[in-house]
PDB file of N, CA, C and O in Angstrom:
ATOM      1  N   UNK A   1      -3.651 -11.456  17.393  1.00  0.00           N
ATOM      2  CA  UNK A   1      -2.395 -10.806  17.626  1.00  0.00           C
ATOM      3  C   UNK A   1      -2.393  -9.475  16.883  1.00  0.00           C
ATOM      4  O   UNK A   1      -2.326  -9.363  15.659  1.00  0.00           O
ATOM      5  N   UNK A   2      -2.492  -8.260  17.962  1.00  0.00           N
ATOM      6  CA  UNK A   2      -1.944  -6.897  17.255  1.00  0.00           C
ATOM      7  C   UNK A   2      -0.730  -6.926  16.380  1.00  0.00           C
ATOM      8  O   UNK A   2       0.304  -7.248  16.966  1.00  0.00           O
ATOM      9  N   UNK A   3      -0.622  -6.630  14.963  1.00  0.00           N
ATOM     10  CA  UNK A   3       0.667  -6.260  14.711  1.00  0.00           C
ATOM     11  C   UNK A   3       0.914  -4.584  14.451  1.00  0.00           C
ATOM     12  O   UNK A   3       0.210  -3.848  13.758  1.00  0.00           O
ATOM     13  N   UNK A   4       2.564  -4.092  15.500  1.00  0.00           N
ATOM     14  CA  UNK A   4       2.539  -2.756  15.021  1.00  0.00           C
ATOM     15  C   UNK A   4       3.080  -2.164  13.766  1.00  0.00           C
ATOM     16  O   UNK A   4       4.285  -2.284  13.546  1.00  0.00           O
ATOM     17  N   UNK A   5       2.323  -1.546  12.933  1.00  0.00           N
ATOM     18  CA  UNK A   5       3.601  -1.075  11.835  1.00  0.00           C
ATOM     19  C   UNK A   5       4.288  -0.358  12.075  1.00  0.00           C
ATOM     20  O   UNK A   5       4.064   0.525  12.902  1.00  0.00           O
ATOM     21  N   UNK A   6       5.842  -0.545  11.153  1.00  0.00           N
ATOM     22  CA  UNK A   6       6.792  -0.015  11.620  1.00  0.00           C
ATOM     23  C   UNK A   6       7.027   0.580  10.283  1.00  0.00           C
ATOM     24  O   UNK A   6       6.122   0.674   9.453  1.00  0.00           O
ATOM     25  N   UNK A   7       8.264   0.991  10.067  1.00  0.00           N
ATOM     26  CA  UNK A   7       8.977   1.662   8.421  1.00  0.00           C
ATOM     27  C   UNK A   7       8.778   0.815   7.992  1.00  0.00           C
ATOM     28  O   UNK A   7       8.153   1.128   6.979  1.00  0.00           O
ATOM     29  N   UNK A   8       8.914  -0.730   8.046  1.00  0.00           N
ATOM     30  CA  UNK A   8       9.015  -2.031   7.384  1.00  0.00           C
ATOM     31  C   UNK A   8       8.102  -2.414   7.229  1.00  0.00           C
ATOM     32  O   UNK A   8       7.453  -2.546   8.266  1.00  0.00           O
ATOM     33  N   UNK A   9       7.494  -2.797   6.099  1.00  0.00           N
ATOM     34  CA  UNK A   9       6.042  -3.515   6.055  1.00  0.00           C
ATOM     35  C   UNK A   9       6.109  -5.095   5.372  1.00  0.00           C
ATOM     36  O   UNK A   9       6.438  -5.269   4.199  1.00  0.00           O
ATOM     37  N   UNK A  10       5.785  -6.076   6.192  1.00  0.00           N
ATOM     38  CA  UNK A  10       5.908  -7.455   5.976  1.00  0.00           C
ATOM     39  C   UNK A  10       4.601  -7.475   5.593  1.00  0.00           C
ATOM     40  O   UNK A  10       3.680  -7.206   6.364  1.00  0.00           O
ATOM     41  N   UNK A  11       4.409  -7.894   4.010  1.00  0.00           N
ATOM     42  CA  UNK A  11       3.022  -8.292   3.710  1.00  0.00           C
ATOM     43  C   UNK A  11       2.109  -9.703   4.132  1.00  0.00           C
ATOM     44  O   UNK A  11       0.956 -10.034   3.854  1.00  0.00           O
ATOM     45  N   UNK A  12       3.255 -10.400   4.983  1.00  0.00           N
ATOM     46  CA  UNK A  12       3.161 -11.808   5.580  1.00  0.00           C
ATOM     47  C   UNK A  12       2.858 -11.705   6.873  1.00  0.00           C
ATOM     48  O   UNK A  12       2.017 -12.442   7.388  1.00  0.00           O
ATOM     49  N   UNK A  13       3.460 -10.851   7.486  1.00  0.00           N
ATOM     50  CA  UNK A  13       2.637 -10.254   8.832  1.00  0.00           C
ATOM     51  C   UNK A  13       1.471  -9.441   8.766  1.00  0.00           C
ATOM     52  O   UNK A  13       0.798  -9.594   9.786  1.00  0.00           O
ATOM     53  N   UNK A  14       1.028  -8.728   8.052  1.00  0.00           N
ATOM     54  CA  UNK A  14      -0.108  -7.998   8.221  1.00  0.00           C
ATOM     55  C   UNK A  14      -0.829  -7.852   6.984  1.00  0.00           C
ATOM     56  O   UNK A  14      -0.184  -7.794   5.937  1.00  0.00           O
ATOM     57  N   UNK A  15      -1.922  -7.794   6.973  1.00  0.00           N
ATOM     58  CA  UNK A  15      -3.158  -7.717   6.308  1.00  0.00           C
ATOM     59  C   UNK A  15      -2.918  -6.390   5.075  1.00  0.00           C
ATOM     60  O   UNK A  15      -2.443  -5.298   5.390  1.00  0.00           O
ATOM     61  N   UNK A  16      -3.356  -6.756   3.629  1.00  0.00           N
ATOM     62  CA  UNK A  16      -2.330  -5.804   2.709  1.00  0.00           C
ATOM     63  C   UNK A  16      -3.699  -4.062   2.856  1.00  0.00           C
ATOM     64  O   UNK A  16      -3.576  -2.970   2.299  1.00  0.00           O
ATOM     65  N   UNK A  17      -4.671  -4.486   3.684  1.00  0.00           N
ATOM     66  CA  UNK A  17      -5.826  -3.395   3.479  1.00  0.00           C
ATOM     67  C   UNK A  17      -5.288  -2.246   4.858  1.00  0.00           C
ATOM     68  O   UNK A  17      -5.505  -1.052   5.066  1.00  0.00           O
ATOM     69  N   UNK A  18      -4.397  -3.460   5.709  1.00  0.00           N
ATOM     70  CA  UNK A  18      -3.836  -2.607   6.780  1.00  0.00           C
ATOM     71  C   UNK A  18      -2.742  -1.917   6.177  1.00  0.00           C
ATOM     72  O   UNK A  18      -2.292  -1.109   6.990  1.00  0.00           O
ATOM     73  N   UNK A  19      -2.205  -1.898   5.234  1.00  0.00           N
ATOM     74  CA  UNK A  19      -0.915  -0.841   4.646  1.00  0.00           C
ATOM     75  C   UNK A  19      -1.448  -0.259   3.981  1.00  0.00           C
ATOM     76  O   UNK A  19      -0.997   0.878   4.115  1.00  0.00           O
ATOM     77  N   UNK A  20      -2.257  -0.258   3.203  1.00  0.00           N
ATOM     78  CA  UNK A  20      -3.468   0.605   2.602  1.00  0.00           C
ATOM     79  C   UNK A  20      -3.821   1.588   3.631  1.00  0.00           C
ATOM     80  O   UNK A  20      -3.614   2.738   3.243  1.00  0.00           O
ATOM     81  N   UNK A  21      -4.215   1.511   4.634  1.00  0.00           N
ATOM     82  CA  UNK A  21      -5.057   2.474   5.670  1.00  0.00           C
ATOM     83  C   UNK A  21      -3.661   3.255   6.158  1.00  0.00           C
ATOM     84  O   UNK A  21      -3.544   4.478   6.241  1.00  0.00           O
ATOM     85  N   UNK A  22      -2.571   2.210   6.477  1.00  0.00           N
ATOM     86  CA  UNK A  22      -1.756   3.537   6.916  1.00  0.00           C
ATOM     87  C   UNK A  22      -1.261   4.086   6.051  1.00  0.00           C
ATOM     88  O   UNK A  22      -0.790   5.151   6.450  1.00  0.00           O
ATOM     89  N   UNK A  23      -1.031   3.838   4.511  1.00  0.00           N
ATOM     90  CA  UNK A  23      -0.118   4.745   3.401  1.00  0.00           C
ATOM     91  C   UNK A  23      -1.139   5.742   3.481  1.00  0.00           C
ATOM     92  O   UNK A  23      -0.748   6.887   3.704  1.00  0.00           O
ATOM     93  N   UNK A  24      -2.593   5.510   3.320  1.00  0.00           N
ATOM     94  CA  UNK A  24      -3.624   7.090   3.364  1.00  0.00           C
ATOM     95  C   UNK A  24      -3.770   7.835   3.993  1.00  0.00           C
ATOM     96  O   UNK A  24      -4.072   8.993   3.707  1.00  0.00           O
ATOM     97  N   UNK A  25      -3.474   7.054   5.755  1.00  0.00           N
ATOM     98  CA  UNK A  25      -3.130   8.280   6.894  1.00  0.00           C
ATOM     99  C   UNK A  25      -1.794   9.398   6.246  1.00  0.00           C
ATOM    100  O   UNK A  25      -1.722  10.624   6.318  1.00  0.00           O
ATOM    101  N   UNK A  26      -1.034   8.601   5.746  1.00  0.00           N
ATOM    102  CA  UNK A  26       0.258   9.274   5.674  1.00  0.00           C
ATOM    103  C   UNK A  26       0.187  10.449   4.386  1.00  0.00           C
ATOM    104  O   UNK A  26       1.042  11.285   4.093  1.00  0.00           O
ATOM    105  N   UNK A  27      -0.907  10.236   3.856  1.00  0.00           N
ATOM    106  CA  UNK A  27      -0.602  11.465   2.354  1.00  0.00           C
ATOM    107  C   UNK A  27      -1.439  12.627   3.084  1.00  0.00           C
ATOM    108  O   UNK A  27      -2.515  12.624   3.682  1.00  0.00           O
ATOM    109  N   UNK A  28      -0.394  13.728   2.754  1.00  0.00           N
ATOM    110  CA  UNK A  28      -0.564  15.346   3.030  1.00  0.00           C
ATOM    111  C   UNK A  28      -2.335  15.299   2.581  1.00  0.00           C
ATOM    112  O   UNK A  28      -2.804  14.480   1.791  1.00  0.00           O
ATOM    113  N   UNK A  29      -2.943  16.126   3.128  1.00  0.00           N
ATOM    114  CA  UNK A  29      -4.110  16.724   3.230  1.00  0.00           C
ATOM    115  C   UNK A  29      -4.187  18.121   2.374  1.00  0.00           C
ATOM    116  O   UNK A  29      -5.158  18.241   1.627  1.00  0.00           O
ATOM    117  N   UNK A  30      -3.556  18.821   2.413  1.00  0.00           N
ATOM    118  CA  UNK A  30      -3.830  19.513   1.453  1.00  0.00           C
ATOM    119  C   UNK A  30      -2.684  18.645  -0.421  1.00  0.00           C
ATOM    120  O   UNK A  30      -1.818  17.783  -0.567  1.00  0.00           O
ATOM    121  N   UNK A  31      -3.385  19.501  -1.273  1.00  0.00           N
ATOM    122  CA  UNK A  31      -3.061  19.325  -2.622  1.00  0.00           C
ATOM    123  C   UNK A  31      -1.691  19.496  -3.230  1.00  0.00           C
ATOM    124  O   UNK A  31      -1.317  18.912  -4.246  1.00  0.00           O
ATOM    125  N   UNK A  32      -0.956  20.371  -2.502  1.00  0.00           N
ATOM    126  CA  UNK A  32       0.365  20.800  -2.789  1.00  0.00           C
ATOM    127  C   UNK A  32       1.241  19.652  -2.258  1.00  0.00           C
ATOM    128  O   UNK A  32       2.295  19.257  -2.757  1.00  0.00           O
ATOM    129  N   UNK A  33       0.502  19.093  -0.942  1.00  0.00           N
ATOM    130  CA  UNK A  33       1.537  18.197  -1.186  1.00  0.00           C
ATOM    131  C   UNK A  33       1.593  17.008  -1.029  1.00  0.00           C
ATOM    132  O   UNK A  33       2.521  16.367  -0.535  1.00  0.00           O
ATOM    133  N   UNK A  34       0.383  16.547  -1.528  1.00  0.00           N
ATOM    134  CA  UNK A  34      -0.039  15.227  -2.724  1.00  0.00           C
ATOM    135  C   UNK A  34       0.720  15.459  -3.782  1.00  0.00           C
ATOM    136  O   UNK A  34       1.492  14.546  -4.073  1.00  0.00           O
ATOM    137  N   UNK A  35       0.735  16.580  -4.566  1.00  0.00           N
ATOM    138  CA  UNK A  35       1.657  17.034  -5.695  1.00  0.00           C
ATOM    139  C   UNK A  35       2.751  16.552  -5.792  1.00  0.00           C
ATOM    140  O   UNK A  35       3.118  15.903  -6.772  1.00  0.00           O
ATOM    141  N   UNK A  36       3.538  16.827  -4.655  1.00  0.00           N
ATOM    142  CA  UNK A  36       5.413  16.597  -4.291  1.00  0.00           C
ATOM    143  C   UNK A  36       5.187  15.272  -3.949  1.00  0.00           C
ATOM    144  O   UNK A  36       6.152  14.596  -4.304  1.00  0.00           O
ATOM    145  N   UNK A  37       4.309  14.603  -3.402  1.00  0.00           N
ATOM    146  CA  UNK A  37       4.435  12.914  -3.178  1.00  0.00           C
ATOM    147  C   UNK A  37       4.369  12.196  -3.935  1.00  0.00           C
ATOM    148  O   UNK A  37       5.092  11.200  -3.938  1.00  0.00           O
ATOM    149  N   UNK A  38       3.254  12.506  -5.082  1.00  0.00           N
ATOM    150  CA  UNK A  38       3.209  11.909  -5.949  1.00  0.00           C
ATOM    151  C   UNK A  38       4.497  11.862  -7.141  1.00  0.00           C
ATOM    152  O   UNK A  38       5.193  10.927  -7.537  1.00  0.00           O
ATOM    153  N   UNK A  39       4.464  13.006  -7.422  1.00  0.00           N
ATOM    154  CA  UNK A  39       6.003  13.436  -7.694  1.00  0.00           C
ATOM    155  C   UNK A  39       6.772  12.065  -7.764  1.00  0.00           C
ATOM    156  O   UNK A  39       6.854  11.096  -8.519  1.00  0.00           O
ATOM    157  N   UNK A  40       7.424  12.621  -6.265  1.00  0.00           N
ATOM    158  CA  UNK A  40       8.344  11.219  -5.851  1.00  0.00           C
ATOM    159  C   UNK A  40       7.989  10.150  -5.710  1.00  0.00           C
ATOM    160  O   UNK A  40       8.966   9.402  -5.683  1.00  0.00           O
ATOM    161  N   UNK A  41       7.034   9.611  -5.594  1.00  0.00           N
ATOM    162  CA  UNK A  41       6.572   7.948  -6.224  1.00  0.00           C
ATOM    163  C   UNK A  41       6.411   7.680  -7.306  1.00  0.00           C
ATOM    164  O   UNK A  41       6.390   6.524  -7.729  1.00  0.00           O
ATOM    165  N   UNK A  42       6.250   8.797  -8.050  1.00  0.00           N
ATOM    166  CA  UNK A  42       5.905   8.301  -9.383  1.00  0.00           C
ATOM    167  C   UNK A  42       4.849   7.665 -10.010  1.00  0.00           C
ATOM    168  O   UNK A  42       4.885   6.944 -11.008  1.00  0.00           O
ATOM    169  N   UNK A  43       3.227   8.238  -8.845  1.00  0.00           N
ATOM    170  CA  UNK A  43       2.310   8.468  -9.446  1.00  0.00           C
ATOM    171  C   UNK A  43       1.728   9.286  -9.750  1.00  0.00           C
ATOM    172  O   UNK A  43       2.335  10.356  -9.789  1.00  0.00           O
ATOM    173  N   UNK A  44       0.344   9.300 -10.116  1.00  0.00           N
ATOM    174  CA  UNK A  44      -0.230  10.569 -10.301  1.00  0.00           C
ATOM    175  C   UNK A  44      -1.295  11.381  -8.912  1.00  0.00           C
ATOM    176  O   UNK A  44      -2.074  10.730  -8.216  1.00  0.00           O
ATOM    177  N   UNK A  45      -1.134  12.441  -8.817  1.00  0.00           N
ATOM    178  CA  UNK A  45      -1.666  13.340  -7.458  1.00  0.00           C
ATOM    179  C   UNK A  45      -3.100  12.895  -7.854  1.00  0.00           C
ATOM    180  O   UNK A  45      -3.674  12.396  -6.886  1.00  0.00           O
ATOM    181  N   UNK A  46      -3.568  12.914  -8.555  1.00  0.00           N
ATOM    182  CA  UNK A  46      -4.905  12.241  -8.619  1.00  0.00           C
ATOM    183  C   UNK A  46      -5.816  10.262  -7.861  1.00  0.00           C
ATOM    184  O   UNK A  46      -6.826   9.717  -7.417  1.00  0.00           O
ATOM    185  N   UNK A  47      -4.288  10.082  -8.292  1.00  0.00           N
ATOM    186  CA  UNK A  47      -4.140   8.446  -7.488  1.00  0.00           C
ATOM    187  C   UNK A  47      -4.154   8.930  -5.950  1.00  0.00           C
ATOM    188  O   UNK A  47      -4.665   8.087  -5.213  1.00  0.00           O
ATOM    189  N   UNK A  48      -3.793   9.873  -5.426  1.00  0.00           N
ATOM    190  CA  UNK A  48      -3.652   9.810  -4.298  1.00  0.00           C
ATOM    191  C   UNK A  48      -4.732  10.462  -3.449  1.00  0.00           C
ATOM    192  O   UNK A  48      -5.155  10.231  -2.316  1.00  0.00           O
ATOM    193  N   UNK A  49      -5.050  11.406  -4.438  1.00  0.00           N
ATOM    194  CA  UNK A  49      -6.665  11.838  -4.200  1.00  0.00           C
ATOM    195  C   UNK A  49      -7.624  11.056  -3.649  1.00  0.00           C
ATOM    196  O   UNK A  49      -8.127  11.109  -2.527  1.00  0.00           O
ATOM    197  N   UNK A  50      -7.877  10.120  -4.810  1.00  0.00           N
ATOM    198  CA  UNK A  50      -8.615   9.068  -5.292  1.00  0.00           C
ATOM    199  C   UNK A  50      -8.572   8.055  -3.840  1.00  0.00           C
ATOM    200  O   UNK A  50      -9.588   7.589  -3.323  1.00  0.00           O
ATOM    201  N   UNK A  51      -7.462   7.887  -3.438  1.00  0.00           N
ATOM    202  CA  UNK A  51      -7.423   7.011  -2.318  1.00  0.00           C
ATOM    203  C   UNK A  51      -7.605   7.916  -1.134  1.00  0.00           C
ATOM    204  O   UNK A  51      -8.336   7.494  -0.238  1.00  0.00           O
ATOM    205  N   UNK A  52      -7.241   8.691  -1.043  1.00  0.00           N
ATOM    206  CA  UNK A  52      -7.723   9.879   0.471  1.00  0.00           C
ATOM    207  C   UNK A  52      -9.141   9.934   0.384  1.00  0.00           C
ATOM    208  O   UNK A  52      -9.776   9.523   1.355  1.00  0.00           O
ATOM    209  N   UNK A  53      -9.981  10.534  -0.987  1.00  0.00           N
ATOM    210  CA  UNK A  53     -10.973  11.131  -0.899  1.00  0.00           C
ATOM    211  C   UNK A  53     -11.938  10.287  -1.477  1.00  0.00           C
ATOM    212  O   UNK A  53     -13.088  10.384  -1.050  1.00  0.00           O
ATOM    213  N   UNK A  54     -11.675   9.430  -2.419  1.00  0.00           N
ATOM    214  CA  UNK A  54     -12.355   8.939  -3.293  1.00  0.00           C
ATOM    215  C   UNK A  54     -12.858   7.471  -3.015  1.00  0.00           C
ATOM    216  O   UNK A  54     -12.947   7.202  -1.817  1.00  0.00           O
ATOM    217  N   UNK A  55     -13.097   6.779  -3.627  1.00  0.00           N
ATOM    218  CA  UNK A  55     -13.725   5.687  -3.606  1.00  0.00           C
ATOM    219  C   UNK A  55     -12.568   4.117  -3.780  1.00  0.00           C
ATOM    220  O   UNK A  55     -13.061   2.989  -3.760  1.00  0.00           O
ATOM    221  N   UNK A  56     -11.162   4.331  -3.927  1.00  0.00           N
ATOM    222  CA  UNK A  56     -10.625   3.354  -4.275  1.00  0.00           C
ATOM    223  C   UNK A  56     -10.607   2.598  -3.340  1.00  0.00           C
ATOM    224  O   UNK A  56     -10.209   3.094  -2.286  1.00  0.00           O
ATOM    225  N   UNK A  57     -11.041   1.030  -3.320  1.00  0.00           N
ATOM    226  CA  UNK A  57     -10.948   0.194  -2.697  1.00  0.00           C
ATOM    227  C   UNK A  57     -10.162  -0.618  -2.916  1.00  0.00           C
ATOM    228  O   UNK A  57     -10.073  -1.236  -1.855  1.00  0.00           O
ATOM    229  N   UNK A  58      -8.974  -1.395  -4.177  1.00  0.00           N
ATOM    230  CA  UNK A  58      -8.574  -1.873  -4.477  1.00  0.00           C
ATOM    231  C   UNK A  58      -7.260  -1.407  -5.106  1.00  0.00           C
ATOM    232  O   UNK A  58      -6.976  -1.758  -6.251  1.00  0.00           O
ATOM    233  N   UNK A  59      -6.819  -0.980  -4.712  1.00  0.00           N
ATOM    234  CA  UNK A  59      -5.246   0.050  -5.399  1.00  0.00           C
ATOM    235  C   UNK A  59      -4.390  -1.038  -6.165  1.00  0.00           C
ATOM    236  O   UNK A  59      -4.436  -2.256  -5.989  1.00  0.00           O
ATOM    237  N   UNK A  60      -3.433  -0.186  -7.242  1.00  0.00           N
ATOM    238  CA  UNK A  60      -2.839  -1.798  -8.068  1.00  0.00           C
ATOM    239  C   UNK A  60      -1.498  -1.430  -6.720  1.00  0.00           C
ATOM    240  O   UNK A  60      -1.176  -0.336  -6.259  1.00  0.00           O
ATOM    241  N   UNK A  61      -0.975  -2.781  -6.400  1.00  0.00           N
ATOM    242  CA  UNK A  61      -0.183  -3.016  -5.197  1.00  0.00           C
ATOM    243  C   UNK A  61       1.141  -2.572  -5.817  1.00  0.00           C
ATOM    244  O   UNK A  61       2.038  -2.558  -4.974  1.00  0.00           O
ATOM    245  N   UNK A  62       1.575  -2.163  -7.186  1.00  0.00           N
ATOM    246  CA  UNK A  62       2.764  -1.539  -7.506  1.00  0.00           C
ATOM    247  C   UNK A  62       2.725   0.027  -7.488  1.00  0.00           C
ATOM    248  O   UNK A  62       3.806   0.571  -7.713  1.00  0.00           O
ATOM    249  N   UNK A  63       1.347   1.057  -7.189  1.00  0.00           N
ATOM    250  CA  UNK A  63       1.233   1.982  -6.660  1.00  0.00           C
ATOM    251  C   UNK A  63       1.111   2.009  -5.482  1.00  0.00           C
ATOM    252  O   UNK A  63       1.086   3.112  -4.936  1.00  0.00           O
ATOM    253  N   UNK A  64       0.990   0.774  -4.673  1.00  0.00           N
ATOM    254  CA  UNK A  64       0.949   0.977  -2.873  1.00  0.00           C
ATOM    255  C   UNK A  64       2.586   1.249  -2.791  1.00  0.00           C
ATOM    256  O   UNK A  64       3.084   2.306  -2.406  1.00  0.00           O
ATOM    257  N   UNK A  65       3.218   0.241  -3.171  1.00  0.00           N
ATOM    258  CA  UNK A  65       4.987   0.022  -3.427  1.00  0.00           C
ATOM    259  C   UNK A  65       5.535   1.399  -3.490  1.00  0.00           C
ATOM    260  O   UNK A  65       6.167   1.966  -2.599  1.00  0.00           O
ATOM    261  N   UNK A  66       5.222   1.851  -4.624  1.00  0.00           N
ATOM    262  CA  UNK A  66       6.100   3.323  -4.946  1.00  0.00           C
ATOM    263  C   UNK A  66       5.618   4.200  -4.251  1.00  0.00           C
ATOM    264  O   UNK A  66       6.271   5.230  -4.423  1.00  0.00           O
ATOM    265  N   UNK A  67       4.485   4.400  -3.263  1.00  0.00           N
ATOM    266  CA  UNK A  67       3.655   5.403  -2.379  1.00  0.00           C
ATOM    267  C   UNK A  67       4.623   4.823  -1.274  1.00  0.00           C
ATOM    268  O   UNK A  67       5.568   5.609  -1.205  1.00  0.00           O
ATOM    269  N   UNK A  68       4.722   4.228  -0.760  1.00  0.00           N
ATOM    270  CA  UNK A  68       5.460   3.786   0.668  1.00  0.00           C
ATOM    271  C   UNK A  68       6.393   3.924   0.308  1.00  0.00           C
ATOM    272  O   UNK A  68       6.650   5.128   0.284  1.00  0.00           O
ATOM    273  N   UNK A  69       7.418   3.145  -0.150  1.00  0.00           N
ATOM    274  CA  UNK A  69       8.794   3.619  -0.996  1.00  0.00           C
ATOM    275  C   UNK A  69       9.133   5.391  -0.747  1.00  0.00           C
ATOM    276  O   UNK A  69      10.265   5.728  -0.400  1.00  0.00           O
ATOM    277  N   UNK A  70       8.066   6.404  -0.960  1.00  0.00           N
ATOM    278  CA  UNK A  70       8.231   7.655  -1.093  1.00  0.00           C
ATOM    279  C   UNK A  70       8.196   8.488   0.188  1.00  0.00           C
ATOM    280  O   UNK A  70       8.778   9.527   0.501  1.00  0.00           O
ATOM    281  N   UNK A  71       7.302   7.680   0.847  1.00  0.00           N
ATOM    282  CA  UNK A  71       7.119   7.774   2.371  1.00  0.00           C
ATOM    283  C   UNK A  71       8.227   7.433   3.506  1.00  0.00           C
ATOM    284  O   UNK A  71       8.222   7.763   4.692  1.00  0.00           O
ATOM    285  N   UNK A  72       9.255   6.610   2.723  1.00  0.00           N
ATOM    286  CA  UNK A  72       9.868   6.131   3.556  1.00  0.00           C
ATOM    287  C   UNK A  72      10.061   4.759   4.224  1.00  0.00           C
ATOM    288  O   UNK A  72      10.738   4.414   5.193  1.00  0.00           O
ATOM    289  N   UNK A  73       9.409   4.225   3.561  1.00  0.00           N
ATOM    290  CA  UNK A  73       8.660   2.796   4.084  1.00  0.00           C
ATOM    291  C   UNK A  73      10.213   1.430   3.338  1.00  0.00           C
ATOM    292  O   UNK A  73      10.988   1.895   2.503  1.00  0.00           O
ATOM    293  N   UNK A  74      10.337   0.387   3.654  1.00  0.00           N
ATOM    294  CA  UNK A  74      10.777  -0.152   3.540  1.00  0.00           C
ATOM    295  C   UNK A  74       9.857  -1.728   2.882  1.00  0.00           C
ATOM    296  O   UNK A  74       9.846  -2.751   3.567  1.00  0.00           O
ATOM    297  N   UNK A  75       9.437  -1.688   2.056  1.00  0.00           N
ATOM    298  CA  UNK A  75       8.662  -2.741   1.545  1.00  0.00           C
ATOM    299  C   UNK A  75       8.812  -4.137   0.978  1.00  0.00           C
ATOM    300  O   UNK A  75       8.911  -4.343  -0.232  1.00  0.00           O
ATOM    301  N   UNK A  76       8.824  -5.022   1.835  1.00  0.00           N
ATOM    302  CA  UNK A  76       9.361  -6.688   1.594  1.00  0.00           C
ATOM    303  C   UNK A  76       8.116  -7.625   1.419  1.00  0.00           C
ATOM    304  O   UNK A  76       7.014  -7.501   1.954  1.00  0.00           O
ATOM    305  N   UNK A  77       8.528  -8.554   0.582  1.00  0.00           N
ATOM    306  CA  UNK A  77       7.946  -9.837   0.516  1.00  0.00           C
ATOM    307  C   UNK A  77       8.066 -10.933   0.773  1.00  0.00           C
ATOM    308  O   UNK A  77       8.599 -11.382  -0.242  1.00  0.00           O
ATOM    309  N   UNK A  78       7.928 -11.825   1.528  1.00  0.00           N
ATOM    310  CA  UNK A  78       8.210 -12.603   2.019  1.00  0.00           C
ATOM    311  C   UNK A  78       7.381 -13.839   2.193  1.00  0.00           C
ATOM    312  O   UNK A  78       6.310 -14.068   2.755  1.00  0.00           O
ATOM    313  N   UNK A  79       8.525 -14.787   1.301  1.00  0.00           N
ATOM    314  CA  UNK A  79       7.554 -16.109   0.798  1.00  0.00           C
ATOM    315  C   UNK A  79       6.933 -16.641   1.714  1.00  0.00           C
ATOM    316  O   UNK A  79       7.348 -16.235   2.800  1.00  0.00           O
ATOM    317  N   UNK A  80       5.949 -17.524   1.815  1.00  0.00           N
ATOM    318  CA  UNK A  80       5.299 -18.102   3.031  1.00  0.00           C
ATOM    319  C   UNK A  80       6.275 -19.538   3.112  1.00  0.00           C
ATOM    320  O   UNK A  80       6.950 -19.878   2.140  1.00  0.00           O
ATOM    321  N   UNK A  81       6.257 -20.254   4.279  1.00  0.00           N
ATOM    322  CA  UNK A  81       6.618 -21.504   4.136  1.00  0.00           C
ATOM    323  C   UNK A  81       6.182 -22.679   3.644  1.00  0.00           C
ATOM    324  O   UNK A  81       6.812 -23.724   3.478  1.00  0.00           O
ATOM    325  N   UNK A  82       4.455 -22.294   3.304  1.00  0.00           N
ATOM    326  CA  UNK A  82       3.846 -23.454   3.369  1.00  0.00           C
ATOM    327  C   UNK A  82       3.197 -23.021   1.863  1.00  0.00           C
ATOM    328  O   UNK A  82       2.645 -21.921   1.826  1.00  0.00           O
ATOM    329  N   UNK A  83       3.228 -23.706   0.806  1.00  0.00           N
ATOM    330  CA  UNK A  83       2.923 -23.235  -0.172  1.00  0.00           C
ATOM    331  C   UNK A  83       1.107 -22.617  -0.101  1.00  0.00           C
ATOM    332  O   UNK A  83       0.361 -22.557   0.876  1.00  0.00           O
ATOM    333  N   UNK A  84       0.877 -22.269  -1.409  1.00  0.00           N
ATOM    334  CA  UNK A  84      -0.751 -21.463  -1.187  1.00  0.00           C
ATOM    335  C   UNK A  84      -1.450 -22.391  -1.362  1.00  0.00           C
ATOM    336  O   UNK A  84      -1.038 -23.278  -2.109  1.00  0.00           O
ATOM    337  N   UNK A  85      -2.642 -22.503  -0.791  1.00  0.00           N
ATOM    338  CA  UNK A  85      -3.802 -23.330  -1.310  1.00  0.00           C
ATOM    339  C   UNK A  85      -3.962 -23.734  -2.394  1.00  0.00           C
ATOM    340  O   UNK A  85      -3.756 -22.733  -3.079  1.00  0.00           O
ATOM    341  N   UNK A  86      -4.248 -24.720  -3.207  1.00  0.00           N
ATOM    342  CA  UNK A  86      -4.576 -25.237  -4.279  1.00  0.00           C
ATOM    343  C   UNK A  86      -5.938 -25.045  -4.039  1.00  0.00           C
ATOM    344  O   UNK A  86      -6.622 -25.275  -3.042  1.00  0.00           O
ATOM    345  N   UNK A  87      -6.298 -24.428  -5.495  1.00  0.00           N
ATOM    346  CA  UNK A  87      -7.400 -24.646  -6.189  1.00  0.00           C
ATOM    347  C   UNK A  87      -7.727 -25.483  -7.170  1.00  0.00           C
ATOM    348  O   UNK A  87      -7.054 -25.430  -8.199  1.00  0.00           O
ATOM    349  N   UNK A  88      -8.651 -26.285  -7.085  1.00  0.00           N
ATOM    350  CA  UNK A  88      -8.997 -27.226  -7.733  1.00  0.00           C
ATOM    351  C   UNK A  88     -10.506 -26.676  -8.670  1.00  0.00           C
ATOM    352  O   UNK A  88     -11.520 -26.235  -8.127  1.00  0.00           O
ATOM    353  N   UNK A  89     -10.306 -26.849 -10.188  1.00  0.00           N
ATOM    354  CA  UNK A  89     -11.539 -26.316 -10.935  1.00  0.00           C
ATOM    355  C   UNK A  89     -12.270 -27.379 -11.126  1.00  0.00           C
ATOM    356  O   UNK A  89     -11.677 -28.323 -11.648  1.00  0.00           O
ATOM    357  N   UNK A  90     -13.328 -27.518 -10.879  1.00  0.00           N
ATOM    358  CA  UNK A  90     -13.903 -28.258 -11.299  1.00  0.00           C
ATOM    359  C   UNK A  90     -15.229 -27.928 -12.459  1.00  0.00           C
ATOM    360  O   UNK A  90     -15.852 -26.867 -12.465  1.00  0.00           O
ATOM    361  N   UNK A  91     -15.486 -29.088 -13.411  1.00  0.00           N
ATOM    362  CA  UNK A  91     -16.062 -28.463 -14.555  1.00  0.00           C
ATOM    363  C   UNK A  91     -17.661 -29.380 -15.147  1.00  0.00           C
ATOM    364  O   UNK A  91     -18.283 -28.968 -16.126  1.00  0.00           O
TER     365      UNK A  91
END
């Protein structure tokens, strides 16, 4: 099942590497205004670099938050119904 994104991003509907790919489509290309985005999220223009240009594969998910948040995005969580897998350690 395609899901489309919308302003709203359900981290329960879609895959969290798929809001990743579109928050990076969405940051300005030039530097000035990575500057003003970052700005208003309240990270650093270098974080955003870093994810346009750079190598980040793993972003902390409270800088995905305040990047979408800045974008415009509407960002929810939404419990699953069925609790998570248990892991069992064994030793």
């Amino acid at each position: 099942m395609k899901t489309k994104l919308s302003h709203k991003l359900k981290v329960d509907e879609i895959d969290l590497d798929q809001i990743f790919c579109e928050i990076i489509e969405q940051i300005p290309e030039h530097w000035g205004g990575m500057v003003l985005l970052a700005e208003e999220a309240g990270v650093t223009a270098q974080t955003l670099w870093n994810w346009a240009y750079g190598t980040t594969q793993n972003p902390y998910l409270r800088n995905i938050i305040k990047v979408a948040r800045a974008l415009g995005y509407e960002v929810t969580l939404v419990r699953r119904r069925t609790p998570a897998t248990k892991i069992r350690v064994v030793s």
